[in-house]
PyMOL Python script that loads the backbone (N, CA, C, O; Angstrom):
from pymol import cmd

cmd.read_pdbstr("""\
ATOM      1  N   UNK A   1     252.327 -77.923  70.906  1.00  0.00           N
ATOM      2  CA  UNK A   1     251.522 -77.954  69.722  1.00  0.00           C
ATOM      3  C   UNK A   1     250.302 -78.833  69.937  1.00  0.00           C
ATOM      4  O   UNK A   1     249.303 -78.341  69.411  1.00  0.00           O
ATOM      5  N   UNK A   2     250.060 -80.141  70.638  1.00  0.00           N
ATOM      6  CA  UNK A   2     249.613 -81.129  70.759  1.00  0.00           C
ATOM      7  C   UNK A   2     248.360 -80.084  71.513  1.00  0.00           C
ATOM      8  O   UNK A   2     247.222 -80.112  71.044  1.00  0.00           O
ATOM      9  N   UNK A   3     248.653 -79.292  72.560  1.00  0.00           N
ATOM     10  CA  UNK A   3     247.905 -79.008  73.811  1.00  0.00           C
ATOM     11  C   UNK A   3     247.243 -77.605  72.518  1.00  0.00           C
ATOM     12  O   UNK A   3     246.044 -77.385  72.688  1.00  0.00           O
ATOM     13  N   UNK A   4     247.773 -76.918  71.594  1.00  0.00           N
ATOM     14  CA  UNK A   4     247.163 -76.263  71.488  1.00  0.00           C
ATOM     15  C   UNK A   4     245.983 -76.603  70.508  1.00  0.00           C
ATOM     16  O   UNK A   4     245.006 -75.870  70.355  1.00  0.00           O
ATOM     17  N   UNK A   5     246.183 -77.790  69.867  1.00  0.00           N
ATOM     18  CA  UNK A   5     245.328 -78.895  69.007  1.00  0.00           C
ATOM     19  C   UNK A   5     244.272 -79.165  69.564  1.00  0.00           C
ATOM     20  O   UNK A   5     243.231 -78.939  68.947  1.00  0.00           O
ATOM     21  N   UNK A   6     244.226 -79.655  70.720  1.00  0.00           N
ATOM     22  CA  UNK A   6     243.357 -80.228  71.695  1.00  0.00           C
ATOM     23  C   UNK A   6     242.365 -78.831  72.348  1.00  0.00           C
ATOM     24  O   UNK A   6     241.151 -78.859  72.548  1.00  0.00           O
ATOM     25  N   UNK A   7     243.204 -77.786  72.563  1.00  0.00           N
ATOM     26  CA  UNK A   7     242.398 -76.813  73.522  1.00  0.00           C
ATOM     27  C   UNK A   7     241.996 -76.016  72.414  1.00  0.00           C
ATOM     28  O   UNK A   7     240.765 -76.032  72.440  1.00  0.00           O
ATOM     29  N   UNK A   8     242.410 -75.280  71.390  1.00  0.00           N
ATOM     30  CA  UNK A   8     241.698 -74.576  70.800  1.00  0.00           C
ATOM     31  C   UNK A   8     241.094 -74.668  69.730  1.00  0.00           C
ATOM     32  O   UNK A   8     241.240 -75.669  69.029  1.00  0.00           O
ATOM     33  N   UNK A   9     240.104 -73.421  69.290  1.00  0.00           N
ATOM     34  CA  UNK A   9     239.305 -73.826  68.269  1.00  0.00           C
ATOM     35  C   UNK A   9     239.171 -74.220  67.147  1.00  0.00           C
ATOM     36  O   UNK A   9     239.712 -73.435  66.370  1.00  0.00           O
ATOM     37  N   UNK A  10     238.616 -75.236  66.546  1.00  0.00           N
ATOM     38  CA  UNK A  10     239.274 -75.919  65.194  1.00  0.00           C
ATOM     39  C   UNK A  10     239.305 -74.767  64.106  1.00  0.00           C
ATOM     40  O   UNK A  10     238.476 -73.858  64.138  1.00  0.00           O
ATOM     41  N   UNK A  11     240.023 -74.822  63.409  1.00  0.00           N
ATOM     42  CA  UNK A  11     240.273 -74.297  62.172  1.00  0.00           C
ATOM     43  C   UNK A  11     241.588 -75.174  61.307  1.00  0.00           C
ATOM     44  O   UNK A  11     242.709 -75.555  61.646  1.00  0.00           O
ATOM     45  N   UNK A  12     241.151 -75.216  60.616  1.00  0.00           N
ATOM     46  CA  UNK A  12     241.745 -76.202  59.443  1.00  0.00           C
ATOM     47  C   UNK A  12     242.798 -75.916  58.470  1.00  0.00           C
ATOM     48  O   UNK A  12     243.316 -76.791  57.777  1.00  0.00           O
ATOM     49  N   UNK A  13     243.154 -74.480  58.423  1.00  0.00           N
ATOM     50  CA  UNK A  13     244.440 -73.429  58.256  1.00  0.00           C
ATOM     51  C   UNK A  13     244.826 -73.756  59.299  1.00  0.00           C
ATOM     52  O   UNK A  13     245.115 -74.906  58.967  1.00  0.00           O
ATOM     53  N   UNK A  14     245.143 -73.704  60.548  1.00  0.00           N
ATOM     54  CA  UNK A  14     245.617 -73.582  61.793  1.00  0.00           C
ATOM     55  C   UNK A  14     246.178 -74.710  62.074  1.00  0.00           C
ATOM     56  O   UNK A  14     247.309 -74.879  62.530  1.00  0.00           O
ATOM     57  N   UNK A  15     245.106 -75.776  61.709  1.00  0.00           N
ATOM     58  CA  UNK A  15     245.693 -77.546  62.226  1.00  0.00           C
ATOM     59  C   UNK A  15     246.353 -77.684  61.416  1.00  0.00           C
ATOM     60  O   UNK A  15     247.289 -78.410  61.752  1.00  0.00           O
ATOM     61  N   UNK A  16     246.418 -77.291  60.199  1.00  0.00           N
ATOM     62  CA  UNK A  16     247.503 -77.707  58.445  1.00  0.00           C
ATOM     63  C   UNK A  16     249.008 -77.408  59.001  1.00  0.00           C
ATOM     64  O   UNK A  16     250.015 -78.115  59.033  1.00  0.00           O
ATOM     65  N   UNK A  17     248.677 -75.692  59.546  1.00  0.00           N
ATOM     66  CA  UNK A  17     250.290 -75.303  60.064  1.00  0.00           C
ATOM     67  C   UNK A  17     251.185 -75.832  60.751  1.00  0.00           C
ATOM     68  O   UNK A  17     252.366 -76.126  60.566  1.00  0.00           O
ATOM     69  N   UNK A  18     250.096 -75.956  61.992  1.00  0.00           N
ATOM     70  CA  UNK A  18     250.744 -76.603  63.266  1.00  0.00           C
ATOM     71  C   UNK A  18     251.157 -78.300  62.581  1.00  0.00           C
ATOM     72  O   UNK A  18     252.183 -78.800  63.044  1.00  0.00           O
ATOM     73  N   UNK A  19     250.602 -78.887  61.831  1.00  0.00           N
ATOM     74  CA  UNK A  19     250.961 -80.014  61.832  1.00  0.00           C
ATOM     75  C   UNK A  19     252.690 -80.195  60.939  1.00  0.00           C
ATOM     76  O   UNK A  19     253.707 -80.863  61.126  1.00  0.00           O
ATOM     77  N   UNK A  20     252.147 -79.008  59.784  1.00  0.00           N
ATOM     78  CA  UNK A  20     252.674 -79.088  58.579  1.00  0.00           C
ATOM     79  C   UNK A  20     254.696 -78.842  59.774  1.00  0.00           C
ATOM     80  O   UNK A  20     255.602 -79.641  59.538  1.00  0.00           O
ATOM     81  N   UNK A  21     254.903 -77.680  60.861  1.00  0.00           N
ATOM     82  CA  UNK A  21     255.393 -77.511  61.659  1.00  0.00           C
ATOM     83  C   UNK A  21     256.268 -78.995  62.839  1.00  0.00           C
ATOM     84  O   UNK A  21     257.422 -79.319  63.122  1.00  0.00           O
ATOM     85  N   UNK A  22     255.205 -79.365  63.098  1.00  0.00           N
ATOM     86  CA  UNK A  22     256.040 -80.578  63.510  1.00  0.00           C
ATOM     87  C   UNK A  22     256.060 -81.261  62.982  1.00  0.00           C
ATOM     88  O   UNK A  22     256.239 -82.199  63.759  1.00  0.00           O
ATOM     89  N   UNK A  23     255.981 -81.803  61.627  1.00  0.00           N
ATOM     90  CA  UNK A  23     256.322 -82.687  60.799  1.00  0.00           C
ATOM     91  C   UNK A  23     258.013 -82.042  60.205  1.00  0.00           C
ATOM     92  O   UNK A  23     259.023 -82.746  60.234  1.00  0.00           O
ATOM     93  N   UNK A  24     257.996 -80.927  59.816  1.00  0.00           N
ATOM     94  CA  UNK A  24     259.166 -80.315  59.878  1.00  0.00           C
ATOM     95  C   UNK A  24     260.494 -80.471  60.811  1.00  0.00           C
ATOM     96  O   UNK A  24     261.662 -80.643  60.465  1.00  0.00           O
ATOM     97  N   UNK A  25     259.836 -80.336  62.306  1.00  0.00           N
ATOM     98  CA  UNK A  25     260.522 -80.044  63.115  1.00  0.00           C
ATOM     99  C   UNK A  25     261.389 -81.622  63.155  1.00  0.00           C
ATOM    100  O   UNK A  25     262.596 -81.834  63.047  1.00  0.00           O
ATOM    101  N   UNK A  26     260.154 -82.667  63.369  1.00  0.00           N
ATOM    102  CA  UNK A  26     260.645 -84.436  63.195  1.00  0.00           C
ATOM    103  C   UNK A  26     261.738 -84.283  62.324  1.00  0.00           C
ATOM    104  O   UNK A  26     262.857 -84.004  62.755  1.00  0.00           O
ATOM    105  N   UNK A  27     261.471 -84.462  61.003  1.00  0.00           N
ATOM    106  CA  UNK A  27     262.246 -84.371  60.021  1.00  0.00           C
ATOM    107  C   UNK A  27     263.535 -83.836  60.077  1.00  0.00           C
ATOM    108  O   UNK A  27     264.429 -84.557  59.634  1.00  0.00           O
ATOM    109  N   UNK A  28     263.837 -82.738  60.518  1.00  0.00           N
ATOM    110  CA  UNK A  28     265.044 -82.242  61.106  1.00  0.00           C
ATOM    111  C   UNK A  28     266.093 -82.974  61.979  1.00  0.00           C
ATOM    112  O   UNK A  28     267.250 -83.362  61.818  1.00  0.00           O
ATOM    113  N   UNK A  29     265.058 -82.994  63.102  1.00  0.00           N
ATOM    114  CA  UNK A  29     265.405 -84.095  64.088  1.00  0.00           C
ATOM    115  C   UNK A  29     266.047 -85.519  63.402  1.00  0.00           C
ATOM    116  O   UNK A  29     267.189 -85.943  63.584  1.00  0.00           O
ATOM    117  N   UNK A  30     265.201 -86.005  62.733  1.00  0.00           N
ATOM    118  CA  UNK A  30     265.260 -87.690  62.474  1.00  0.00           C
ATOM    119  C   UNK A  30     266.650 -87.263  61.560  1.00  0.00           C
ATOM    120  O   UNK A  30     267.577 -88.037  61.798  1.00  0.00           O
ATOM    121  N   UNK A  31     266.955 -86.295  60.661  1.00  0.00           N
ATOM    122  CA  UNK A  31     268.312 -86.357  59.852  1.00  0.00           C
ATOM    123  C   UNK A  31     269.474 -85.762  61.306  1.00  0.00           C
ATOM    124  O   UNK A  31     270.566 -86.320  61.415  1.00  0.00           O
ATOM    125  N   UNK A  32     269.167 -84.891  62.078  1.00  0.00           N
ATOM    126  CA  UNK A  32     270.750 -85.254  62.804  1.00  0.00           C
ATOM    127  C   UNK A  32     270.613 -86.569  63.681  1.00  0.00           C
ATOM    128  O   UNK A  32     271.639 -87.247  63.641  1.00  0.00           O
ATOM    129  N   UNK A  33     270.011 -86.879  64.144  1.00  0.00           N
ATOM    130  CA  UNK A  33     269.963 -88.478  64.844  1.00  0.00           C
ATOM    131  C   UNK A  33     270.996 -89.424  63.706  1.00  0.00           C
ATOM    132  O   UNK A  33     271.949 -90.109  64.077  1.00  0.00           O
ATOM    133  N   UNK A  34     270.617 -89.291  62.501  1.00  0.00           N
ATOM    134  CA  UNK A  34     270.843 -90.022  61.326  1.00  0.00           C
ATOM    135  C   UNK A  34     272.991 -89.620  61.488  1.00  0.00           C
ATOM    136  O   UNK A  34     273.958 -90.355  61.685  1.00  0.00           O
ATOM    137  N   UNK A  35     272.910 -88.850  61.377  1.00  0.00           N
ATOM    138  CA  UNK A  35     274.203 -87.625  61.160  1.00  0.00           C
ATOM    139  C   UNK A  35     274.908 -88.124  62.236  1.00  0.00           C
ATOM    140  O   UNK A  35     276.031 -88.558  61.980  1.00  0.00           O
ATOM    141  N   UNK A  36     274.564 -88.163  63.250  1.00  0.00           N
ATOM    142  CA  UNK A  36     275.775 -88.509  64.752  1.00  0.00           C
ATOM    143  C   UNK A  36     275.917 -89.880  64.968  1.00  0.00           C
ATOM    144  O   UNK A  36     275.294 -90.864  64.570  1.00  0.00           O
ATOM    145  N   UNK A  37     276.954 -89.700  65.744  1.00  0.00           N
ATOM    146  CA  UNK A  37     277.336 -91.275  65.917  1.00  0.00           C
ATOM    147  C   UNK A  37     276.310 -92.219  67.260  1.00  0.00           C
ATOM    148  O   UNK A  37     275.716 -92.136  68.335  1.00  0.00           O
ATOM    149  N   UNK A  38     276.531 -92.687  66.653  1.00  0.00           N
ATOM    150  CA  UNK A  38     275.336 -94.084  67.688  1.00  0.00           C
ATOM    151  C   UNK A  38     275.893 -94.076  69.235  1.00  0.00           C
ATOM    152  O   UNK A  38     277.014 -94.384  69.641  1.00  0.00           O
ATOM    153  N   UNK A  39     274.799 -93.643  69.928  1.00  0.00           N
ATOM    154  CA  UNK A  39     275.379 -93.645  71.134  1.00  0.00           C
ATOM    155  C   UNK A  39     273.718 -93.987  71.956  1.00  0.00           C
ATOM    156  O   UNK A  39     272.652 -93.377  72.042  1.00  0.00           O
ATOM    157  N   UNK A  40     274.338 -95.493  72.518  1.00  0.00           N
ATOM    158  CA  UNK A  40     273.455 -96.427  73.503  1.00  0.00           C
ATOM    159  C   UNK A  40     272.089 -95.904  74.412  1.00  0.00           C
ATOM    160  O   UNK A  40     270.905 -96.137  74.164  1.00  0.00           O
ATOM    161  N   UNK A  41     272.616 -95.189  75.441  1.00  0.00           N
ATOM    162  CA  UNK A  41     272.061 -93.801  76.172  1.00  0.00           C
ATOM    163  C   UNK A  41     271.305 -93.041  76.054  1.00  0.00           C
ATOM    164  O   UNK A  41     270.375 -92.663  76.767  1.00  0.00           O
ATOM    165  N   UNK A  42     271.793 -92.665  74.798  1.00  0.00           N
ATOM    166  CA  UNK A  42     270.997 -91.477  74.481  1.00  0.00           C
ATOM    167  C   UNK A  42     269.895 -92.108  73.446  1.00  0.00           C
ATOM    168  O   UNK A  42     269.026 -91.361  72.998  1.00  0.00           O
ATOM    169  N   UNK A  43     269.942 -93.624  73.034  1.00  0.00           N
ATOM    170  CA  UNK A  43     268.570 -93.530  72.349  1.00  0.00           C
ATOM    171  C   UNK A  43     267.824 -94.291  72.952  1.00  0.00           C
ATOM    172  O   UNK A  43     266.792 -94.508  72.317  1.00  0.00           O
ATOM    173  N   UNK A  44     267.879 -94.728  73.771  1.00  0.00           N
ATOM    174  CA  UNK A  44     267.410 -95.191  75.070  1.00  0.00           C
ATOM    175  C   UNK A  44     266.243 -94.097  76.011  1.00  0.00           C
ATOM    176  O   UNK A  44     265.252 -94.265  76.722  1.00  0.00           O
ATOM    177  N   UNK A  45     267.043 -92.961  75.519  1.00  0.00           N
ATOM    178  CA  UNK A  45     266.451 -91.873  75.986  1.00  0.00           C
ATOM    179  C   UNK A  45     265.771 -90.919  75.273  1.00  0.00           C
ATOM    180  O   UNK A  45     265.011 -90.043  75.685  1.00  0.00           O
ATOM    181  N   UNK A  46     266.235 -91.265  73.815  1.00  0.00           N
ATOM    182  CA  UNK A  46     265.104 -90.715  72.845  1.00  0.00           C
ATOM    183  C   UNK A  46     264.093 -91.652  72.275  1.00  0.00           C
ATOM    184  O   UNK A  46     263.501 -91.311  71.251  1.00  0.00           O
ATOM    185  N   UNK A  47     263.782 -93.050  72.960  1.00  0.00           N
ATOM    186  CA  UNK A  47     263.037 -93.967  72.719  1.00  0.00           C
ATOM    187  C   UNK A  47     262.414 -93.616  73.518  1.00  0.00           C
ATOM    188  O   UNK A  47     261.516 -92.879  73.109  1.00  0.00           O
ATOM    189  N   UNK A  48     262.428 -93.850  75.032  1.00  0.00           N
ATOM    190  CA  UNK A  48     261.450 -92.905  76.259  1.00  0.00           C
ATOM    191  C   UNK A  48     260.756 -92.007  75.377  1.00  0.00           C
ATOM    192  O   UNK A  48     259.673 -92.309  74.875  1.00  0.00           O
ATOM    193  N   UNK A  49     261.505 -90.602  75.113  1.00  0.00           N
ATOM    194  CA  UNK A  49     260.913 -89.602  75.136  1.00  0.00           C
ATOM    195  C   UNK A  49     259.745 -89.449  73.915  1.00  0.00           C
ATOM    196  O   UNK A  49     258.921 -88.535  73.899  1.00  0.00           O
ATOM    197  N   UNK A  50     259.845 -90.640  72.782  1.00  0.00           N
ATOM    198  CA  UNK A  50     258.966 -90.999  71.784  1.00  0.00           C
ATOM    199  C   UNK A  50     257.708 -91.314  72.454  1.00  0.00           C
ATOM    200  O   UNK A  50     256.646 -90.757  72.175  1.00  0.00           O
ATOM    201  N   UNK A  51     257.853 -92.261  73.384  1.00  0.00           N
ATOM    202  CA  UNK A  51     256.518 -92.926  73.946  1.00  0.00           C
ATOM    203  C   UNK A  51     256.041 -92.327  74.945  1.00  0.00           C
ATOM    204  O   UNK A  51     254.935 -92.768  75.256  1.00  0.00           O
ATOM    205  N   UNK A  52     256.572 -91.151  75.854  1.00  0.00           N
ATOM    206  CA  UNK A  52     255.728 -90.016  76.054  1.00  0.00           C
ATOM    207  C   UNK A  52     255.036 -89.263  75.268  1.00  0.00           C
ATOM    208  O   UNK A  52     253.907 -88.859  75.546  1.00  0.00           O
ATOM    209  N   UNK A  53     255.779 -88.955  73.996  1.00  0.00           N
ATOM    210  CA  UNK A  53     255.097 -87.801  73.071  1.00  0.00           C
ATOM    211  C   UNK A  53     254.281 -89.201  72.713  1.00  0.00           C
ATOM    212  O   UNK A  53     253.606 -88.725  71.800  1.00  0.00           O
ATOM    213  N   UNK A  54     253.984 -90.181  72.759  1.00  0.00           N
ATOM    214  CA  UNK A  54     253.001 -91.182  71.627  1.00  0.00           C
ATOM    215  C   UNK A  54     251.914 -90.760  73.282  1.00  0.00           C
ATOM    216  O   UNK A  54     250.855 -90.156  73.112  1.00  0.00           O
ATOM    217  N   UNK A  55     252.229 -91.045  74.323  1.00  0.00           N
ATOM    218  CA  UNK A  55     251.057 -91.367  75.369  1.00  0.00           C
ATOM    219  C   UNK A  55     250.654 -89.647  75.458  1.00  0.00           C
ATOM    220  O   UNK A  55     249.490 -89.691  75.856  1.00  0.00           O
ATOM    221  N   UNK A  56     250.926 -88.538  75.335  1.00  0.00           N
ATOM    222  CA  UNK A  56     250.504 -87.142  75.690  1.00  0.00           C
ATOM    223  C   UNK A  56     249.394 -86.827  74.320  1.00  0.00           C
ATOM    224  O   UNK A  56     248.458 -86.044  74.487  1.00  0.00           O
ATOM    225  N   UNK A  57     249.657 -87.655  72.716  1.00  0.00           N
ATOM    226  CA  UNK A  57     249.074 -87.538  72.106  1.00  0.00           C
ATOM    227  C   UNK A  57     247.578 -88.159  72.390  1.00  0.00           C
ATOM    228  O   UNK A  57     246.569 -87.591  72.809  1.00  0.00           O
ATOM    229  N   UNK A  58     247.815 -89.655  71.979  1.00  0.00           N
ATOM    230  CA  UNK A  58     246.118 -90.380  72.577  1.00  0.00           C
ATOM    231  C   UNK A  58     245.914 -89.966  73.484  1.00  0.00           C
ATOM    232  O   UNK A  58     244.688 -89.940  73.377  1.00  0.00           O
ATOM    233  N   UNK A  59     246.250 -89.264  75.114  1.00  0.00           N
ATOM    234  CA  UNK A  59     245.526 -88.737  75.576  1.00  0.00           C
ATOM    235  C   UNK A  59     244.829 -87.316  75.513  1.00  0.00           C
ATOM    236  O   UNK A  59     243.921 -87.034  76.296  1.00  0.00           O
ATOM    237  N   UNK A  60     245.225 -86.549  74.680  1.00  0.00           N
ATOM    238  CA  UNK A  60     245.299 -85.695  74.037  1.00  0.00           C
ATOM    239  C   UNK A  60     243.979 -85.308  72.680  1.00  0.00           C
ATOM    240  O   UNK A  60     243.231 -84.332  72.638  1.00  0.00           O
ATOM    241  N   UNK A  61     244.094 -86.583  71.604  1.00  0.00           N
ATOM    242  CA  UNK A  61     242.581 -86.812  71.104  1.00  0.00           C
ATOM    243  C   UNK A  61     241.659 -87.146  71.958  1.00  0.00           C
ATOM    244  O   UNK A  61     240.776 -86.292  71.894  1.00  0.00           O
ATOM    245  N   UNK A  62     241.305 -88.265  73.030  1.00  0.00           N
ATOM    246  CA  UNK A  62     240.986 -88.618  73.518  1.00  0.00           C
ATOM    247  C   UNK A  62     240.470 -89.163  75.091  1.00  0.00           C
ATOM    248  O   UNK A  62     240.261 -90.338  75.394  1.00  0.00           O
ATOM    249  N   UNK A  63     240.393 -88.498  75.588  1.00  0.00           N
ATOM    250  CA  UNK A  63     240.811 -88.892  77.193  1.00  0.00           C
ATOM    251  C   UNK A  63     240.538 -90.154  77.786  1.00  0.00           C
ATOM    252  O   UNK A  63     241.156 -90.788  78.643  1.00  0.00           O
ATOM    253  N   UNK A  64     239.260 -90.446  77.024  1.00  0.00           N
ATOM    254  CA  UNK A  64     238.780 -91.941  77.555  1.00  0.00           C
ATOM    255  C   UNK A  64     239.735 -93.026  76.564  1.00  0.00           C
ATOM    256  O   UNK A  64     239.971 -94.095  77.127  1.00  0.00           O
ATOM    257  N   UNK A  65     240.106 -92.929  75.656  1.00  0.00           N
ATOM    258  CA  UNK A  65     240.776 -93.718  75.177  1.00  0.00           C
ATOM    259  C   UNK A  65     242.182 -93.441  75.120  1.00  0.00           C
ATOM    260  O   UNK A  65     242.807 -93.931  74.180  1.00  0.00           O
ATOM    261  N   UNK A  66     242.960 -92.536  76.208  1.00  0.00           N
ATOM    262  CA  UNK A  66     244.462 -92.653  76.565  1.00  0.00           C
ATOM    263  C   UNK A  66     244.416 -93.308  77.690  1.00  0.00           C
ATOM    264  O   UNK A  66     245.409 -93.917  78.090  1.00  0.00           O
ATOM    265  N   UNK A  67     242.905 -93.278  78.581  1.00  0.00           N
ATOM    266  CA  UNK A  67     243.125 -94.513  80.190  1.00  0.00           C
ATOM    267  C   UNK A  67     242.883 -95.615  79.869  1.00  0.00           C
ATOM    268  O   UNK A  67     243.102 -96.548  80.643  1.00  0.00           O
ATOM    269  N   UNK A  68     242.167 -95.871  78.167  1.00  0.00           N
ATOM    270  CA  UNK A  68     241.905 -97.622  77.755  1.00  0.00           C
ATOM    271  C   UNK A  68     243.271 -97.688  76.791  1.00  0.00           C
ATOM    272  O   UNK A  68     243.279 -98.363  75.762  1.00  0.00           O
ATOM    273  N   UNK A  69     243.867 -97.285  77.023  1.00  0.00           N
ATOM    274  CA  UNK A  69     245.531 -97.808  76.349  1.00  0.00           C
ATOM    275  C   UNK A  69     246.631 -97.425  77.184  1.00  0.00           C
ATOM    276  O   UNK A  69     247.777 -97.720  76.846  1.00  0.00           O
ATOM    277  N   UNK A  70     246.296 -96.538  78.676  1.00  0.00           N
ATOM    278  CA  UNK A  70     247.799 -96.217  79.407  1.00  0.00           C
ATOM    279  C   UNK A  70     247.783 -97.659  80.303  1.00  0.00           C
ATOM    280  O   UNK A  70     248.720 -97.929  81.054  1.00  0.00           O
TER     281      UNK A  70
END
""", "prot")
cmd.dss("prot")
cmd.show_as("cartoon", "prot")
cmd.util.cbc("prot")
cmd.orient("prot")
């Protein structure tokens, strides 16, 4: 979603969806995380995988300002 934000042409219906979409998708996510039992490992590993999706974003708006924050 991020890459298609970045590469294609703005339209403002389009960015509403896509956003309106992974805000959804989070949301989903964040209630079974909520739902299962706590396990060490694995959020260890869904903490990683947050701060990739945080570093693919700023570089993503920005290119010069994802190498003045990586």
């Amino acid at each position: 979603m991020i890459s298609e934000l970045a590469d294609g042409p703005v339209s403002e219906w389009r960015t509403k969806a896509l956003i309106r979409e992974h805000v959804r998708g989070a949301m989903a996510e964040m209630r079974a995380r909520q739902e299962a039992p706590a396990d060490e490992t694995e959020s260890r590993a869904y903490l990683d995988d947050l701060e990739g999706k945080k570093a693919r974003i700023v570089v993503s708006y920005s290119p010069s300002l994802g190498q003045d924050l990586a």
